[in-house]
Backbone and ligand atoms as CSV (ligand in chain L), in Angstrom:
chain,resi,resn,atom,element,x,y,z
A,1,UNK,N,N,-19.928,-0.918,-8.686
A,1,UNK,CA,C,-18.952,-0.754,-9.759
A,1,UNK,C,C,-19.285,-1.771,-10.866
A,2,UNK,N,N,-19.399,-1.427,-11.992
A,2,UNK,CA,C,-19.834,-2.181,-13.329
A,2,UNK,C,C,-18.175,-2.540,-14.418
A,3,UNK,N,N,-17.838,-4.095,-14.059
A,3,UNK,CA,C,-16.485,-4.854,-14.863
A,3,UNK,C,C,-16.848,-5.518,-15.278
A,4,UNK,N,N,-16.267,-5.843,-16.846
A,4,UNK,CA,C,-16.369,-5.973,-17.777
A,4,UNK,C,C,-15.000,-6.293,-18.181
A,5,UNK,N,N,-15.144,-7.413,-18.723
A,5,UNK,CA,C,-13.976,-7.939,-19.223
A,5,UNK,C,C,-14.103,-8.129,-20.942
A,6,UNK,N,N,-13.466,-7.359,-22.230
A,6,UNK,CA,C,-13.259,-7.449,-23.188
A,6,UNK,C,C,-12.902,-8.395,-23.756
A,7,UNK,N,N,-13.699,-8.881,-24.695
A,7,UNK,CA,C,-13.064,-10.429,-25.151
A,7,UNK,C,C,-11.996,-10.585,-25.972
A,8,UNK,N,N,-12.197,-9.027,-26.771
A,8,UNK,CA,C,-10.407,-9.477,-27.595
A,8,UNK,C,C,-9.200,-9.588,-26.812
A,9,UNK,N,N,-9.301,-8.473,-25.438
A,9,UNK,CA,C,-7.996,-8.370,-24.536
A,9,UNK,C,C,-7.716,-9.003,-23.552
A,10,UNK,N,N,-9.383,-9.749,-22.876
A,10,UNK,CA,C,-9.505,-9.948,-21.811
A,10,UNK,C,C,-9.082,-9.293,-20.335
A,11,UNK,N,N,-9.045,-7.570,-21.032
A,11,UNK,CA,C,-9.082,-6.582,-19.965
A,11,UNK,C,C,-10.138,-6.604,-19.161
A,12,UNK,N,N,-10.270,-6.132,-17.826
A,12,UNK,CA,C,-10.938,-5.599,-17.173
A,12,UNK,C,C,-11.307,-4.338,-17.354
A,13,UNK,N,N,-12.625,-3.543,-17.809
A,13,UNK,CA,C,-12.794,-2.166,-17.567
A,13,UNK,C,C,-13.956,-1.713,-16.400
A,14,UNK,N,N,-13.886,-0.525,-15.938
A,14,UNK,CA,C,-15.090,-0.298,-15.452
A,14,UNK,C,C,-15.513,0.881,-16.009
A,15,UNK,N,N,-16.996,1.145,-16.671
A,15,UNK,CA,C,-17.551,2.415,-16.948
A,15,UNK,C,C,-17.239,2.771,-17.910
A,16,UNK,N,N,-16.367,2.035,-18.904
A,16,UNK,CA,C,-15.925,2.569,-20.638
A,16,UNK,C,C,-14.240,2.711,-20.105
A,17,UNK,N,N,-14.288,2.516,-19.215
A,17,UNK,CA,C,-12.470,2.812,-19.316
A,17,UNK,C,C,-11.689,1.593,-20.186
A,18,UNK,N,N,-10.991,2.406,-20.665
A,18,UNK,CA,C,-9.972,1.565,-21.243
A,18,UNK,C,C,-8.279,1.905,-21.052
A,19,UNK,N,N,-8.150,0.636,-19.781
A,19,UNK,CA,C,-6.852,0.124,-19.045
A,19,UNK,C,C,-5.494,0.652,-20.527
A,20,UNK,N,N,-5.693,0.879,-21.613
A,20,UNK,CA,C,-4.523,0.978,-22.888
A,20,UNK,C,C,-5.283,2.526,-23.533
A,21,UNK,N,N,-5.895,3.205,-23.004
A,21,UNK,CA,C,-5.295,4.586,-23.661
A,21,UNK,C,C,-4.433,5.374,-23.647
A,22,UNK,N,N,-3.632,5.804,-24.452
A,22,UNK,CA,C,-2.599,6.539,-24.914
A,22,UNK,C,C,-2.588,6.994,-25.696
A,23,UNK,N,N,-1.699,8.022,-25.722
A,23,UNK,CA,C,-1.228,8.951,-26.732
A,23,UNK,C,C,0.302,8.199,-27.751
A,24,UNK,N,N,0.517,7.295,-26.753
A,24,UNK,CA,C,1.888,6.874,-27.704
A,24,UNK,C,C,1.664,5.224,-28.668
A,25,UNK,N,N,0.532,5.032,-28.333
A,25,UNK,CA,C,-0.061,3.764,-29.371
A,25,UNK,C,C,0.540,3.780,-30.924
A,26,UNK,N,N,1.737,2.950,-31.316
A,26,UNK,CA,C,1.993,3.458,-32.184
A,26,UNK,C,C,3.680,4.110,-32.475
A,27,UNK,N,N,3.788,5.072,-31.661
A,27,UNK,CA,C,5.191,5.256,-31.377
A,27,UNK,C,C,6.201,4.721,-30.974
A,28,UNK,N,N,5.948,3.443,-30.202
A,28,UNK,CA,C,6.573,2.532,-29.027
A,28,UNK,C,C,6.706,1.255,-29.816
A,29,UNK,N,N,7.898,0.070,-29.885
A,29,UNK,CA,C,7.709,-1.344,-29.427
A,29,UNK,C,C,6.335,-1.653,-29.087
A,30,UNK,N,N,6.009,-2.591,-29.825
A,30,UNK,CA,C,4.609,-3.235,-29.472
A,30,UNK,C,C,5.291,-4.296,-27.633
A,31,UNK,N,N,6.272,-4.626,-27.467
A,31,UNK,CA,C,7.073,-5.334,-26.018
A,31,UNK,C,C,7.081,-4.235,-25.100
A,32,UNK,N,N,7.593,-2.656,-25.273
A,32,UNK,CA,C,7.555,-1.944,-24.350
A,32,UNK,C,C,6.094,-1.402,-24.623
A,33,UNK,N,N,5.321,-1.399,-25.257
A,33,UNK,CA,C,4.041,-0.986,-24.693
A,33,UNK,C,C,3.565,-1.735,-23.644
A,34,UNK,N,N,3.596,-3.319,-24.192
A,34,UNK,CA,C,3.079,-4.143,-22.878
A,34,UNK,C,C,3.710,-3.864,-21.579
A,35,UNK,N,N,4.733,-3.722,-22.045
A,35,UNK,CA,C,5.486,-3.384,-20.541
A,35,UNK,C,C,4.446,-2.324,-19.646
A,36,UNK,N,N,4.704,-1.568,-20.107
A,36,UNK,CA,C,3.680,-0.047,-19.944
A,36,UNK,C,C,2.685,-0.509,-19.439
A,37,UNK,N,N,2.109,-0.866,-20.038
A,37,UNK,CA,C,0.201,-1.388,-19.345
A,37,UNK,C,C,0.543,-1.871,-18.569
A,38,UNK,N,N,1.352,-2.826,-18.241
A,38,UNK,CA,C,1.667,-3.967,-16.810
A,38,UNK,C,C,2.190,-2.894,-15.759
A,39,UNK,N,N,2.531,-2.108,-16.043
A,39,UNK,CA,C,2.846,-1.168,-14.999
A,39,UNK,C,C,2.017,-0.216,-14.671
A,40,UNK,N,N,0.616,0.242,-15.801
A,40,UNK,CA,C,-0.020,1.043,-15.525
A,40,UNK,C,C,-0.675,0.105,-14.887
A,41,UNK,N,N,-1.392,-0.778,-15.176
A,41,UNK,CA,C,-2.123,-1.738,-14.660
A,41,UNK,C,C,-2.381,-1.428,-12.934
A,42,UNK,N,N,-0.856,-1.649,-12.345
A,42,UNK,CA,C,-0.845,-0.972,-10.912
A,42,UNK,C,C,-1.020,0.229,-10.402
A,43,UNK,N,N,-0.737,1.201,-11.391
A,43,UNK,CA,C,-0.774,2.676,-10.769
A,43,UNK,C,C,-2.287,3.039,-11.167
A,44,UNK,N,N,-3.331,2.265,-11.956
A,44,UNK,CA,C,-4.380,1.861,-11.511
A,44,UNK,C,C,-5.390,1.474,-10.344
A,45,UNK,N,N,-4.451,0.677,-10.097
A,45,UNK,CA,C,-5.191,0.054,-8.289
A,45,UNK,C,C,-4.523,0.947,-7.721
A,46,UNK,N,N,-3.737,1.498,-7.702
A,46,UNK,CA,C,-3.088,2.548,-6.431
A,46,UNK,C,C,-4.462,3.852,-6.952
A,47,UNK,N,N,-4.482,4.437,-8.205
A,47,UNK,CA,C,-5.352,5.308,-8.027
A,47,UNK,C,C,-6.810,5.175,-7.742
A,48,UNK,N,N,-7.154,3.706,-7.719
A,48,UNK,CA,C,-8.695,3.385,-7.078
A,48,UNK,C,C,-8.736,3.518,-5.870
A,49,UNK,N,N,-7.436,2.885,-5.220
A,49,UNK,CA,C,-7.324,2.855,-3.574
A,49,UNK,C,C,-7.594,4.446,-2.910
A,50,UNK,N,N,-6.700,5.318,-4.274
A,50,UNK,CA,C,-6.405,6.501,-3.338
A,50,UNK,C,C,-8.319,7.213,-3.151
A,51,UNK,N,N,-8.577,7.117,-4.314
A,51,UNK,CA,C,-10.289,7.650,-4.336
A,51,UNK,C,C,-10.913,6.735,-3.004
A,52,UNK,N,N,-10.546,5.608,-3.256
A,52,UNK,CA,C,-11.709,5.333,-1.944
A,52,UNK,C,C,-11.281,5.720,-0.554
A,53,UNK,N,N,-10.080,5.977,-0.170
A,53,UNK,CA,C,-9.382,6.028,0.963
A,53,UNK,C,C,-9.741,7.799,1.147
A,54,UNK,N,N,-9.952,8.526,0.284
A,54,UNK,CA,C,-10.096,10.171,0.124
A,54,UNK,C,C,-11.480,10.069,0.806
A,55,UNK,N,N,-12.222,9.370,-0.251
A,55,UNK,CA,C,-13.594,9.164,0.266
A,55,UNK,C,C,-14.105,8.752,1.542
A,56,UNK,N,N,-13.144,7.847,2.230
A,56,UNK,CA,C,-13.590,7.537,4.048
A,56,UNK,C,C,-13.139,8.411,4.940
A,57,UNK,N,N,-11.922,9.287,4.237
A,57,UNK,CA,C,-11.628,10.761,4.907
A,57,UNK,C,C,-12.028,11.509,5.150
A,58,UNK,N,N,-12.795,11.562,3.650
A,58,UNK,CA,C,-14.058,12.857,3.314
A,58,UNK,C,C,-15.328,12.562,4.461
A,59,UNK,N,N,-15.520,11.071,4.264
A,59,UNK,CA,C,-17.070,10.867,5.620
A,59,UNK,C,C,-16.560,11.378,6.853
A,60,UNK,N,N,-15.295,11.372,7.331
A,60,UNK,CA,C,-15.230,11.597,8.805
A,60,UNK,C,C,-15.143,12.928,9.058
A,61,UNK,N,N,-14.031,13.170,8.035
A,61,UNK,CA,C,-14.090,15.229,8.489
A,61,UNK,C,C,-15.377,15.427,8.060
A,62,UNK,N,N,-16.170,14.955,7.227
A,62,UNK,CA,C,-17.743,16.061,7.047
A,62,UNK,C,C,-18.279,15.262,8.784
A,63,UNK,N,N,-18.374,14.240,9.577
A,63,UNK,CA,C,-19.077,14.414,10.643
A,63,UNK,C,C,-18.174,15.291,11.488
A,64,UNK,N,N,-16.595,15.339,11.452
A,64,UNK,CA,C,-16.256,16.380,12.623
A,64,UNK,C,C,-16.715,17.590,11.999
A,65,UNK,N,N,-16.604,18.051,11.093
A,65,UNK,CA,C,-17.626,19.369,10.457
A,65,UNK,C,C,-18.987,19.472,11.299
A,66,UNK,N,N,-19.908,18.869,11.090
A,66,UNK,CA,C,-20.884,18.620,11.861
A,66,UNK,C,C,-21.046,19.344,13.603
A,67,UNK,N,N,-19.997,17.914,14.218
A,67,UNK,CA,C,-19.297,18.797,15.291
A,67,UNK,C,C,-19.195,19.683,15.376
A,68,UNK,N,N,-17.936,20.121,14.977
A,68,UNK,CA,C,-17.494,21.409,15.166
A,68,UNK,C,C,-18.785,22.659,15.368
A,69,UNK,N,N,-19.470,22.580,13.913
A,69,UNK,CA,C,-20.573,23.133,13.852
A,69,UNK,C,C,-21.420,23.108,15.060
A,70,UNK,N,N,-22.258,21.986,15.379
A,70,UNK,CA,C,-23.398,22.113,16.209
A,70,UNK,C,C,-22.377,22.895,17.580
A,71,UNK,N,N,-21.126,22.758,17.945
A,71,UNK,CA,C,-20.841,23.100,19.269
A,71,UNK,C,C,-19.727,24.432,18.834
A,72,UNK,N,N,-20.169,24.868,18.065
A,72,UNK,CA,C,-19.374,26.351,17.885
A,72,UNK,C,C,-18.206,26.433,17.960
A,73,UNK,N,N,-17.325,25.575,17.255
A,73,UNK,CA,C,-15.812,25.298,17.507
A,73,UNK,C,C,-15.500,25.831,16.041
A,74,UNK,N,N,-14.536,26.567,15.649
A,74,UNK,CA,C,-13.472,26.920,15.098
A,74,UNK,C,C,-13.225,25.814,13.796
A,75,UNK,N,N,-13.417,26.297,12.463
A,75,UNK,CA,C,-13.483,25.350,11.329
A,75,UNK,C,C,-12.534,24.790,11.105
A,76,UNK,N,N,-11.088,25.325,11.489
A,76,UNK,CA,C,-9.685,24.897,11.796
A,76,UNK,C,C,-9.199,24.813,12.998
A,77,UNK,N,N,-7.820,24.101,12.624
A,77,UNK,CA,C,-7.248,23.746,14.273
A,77,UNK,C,C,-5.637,23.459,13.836
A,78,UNK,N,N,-5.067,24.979,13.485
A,78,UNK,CA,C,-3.643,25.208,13.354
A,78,UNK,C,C,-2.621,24.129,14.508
A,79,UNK,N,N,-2.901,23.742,15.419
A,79,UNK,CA,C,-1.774,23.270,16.453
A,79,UNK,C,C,-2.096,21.461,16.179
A,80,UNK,N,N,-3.556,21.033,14.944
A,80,UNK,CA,C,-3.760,19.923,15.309
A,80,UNK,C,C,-2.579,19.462,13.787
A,81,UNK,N,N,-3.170,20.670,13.044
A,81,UNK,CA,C,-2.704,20.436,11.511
A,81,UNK,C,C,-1.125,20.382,11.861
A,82,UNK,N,N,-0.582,21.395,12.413
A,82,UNK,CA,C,1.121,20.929,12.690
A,82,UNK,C,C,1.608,19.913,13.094
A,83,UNK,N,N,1.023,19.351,13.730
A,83,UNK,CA,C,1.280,17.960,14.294
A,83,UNK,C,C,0.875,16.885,13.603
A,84,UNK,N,N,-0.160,16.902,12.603
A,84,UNK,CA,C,-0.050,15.746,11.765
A,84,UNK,C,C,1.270,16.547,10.637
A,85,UNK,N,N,1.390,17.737,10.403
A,85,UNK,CA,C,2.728,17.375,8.998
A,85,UNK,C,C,3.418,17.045,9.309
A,86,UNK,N,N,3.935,17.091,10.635
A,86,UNK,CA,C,5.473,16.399,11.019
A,86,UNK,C,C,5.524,14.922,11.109
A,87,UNK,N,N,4.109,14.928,11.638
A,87,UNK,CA,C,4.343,13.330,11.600
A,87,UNK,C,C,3.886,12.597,9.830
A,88,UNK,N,N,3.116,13.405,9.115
A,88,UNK,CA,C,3.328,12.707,7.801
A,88,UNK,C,C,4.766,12.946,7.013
A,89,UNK,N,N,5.451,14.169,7.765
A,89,UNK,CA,C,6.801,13.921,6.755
A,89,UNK,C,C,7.628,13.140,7.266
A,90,UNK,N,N,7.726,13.065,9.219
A,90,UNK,CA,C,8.727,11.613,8.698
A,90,UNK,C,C,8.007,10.368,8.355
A,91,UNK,N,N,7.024,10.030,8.386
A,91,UNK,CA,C,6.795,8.831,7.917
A,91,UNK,C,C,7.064,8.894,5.854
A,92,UNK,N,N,7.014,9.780,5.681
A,92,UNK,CA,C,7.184,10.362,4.033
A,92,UNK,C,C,8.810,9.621,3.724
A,93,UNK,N,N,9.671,10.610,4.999
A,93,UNK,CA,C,10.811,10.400,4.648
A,93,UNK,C,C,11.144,8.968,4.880
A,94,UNK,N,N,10.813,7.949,6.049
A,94,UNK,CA,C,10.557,6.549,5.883
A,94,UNK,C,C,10.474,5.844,5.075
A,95,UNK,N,N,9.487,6.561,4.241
A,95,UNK,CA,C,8.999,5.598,2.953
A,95,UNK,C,C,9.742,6.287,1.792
A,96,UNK,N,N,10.645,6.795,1.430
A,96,UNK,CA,C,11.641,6.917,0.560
A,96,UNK,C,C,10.481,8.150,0.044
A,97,UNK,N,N,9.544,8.629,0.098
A,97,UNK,CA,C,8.289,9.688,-0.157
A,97,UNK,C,C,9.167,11.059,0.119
A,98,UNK,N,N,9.217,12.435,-0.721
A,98,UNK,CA,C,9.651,13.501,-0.910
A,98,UNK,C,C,8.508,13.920,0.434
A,99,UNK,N,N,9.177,14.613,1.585
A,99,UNK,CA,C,8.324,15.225,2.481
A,99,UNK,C,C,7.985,16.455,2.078
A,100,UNK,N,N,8.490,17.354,1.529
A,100,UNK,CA,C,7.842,18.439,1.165
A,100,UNK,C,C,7.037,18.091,-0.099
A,101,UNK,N,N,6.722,16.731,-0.470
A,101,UNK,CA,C,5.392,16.745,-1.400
A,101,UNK,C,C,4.411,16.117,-0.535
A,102,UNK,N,N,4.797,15.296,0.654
A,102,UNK,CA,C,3.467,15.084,1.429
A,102,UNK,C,C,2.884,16.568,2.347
A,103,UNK,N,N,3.664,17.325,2.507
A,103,UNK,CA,C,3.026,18.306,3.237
A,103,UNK,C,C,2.134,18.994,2.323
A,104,UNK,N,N,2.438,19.584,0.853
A,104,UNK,CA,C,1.630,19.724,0.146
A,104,UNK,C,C,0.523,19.505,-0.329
A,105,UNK,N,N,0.548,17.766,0.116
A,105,UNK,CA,C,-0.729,17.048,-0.822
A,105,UNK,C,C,-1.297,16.824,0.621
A,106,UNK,N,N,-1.116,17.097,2.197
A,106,UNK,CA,C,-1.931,17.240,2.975
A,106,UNK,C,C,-2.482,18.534,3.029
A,107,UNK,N,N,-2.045,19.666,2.766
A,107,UNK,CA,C,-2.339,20.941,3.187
A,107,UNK,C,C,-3.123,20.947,2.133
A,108,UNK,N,N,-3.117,20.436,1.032
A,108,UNK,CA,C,-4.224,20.417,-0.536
A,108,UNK,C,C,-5.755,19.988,0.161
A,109,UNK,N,N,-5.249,18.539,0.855
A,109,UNK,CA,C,-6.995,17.924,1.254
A,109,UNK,C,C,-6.973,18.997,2.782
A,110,UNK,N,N,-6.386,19.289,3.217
A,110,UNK,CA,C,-7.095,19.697,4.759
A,110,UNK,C,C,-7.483,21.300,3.896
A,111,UNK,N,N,-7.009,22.125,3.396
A,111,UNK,CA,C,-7.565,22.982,3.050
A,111,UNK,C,C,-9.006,22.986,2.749
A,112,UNK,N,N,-9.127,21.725,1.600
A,112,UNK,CA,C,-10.618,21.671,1.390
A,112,UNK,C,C,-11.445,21.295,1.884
A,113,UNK,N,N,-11.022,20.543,2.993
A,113,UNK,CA,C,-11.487,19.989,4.796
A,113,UNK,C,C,-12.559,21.609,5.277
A,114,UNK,N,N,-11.144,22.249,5.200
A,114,UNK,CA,C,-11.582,23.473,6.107
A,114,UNK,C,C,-12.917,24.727,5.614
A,115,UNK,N,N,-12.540,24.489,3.886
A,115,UNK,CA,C,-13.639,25.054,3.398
A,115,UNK,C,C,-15.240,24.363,3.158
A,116,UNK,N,N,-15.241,22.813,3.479
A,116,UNK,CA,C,-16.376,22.459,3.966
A,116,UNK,C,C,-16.766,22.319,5.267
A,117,UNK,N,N,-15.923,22.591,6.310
A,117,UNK,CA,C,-16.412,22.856,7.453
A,117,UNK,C,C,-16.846,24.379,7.993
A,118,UNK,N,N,-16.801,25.465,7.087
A,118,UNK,CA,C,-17.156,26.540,6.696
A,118,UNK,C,C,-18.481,26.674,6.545
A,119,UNK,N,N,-18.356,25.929,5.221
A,119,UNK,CA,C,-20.123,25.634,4.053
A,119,UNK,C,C,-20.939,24.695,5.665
A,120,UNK,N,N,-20.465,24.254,6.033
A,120,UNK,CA,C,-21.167,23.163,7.129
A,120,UNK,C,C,-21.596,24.855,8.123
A,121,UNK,N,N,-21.014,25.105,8.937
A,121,UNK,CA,C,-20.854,26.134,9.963
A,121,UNK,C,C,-22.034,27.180,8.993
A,122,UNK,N,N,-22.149,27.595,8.030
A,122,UNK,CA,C,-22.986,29.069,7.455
A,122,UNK,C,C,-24.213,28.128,7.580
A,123,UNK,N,N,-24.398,26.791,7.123
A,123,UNK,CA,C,-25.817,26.314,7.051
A,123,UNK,C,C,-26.474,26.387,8.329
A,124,UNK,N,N,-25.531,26.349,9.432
A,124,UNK,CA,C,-25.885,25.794,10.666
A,124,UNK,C,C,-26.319,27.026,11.279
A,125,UNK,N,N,-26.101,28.193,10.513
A,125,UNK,CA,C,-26.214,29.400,11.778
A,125,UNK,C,C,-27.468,29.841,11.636
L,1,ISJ,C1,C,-10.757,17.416,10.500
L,1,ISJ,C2,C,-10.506,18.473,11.292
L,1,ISJ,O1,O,-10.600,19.799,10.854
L,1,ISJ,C3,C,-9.566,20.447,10.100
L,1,ISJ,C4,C,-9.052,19.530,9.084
L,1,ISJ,C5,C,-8.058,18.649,9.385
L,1,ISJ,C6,C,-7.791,17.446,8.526
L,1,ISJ,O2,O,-8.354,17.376,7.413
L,1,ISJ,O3,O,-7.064,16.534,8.957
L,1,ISJ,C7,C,-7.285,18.856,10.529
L,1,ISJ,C8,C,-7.482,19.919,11.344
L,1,ISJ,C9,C,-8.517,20.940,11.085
L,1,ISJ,O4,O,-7.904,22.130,10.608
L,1,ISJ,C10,C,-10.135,18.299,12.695
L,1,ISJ,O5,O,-10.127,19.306,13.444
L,1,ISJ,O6,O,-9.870,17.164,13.114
């Protein structure tokens, strides 16, 4: 990862990003803009976390893909997937998290789970 810290702002960027783009530059309190950035600032690191955390997901289902593949098993597994939504919605509902948006945003990545363990399974045959 390539950071870079700007000398007028002494932001951090990586790759040309810039931590203050907006559309409302201008419209706002120059106090509630800052506000804004200090808060995007975090939903920043939450969206780096979430990419890398997708990404160590992504390595393991592509080796159970693999699996599955070399030993002729079934690209899905309906009774495994039910049993993780229940258990991601109460932990959802735990965390003050809308459970019918975690079931969504699991059934989003396992879907695309299932269509590379597909693409895995046609190479293999
Ligand atoms: C990863 C697997 O394959 C599929 C994808 C799943 C997932 O992304 O969590 C869960 C069950 C399967 O439908 C698995 O069987 O463990």
């Amino acid at each position: 990862m390539s950071e870079q810290t700007d000398a007028g702002t002494g932001q951090q960027s990586e790759g040309g990003y810039d931590p203050h783009a907006s559309s409302l530059r201008g419209t706002a309190d120059p106090a509630v803009l800052e506000e804004l950035y200090a808060i995007r600032g975090s939903i920043d690191n939450v969206d780096a976390t979430l990419v890398y955390l997708l990404a160590e997901r992504f390595k393991c289902t592509q080796r159970v893909g693999r699996l599955k593949a070399e030993h002729e098993l079934p690209p899905s597994d309906p009774g495994r997937e039910a049993a993780q939504i229940e258990r991601l919605r109460r932990l959802a509902a735990d965390a003050d998290l809308d459970p019918a948006f975690a079931e969504k945003f699991l059934n989003f990545i396992v879907s695309e789970v299932i269509q590379h363990h597909r693409a895995i399974a046609a190479e293999n045959r």
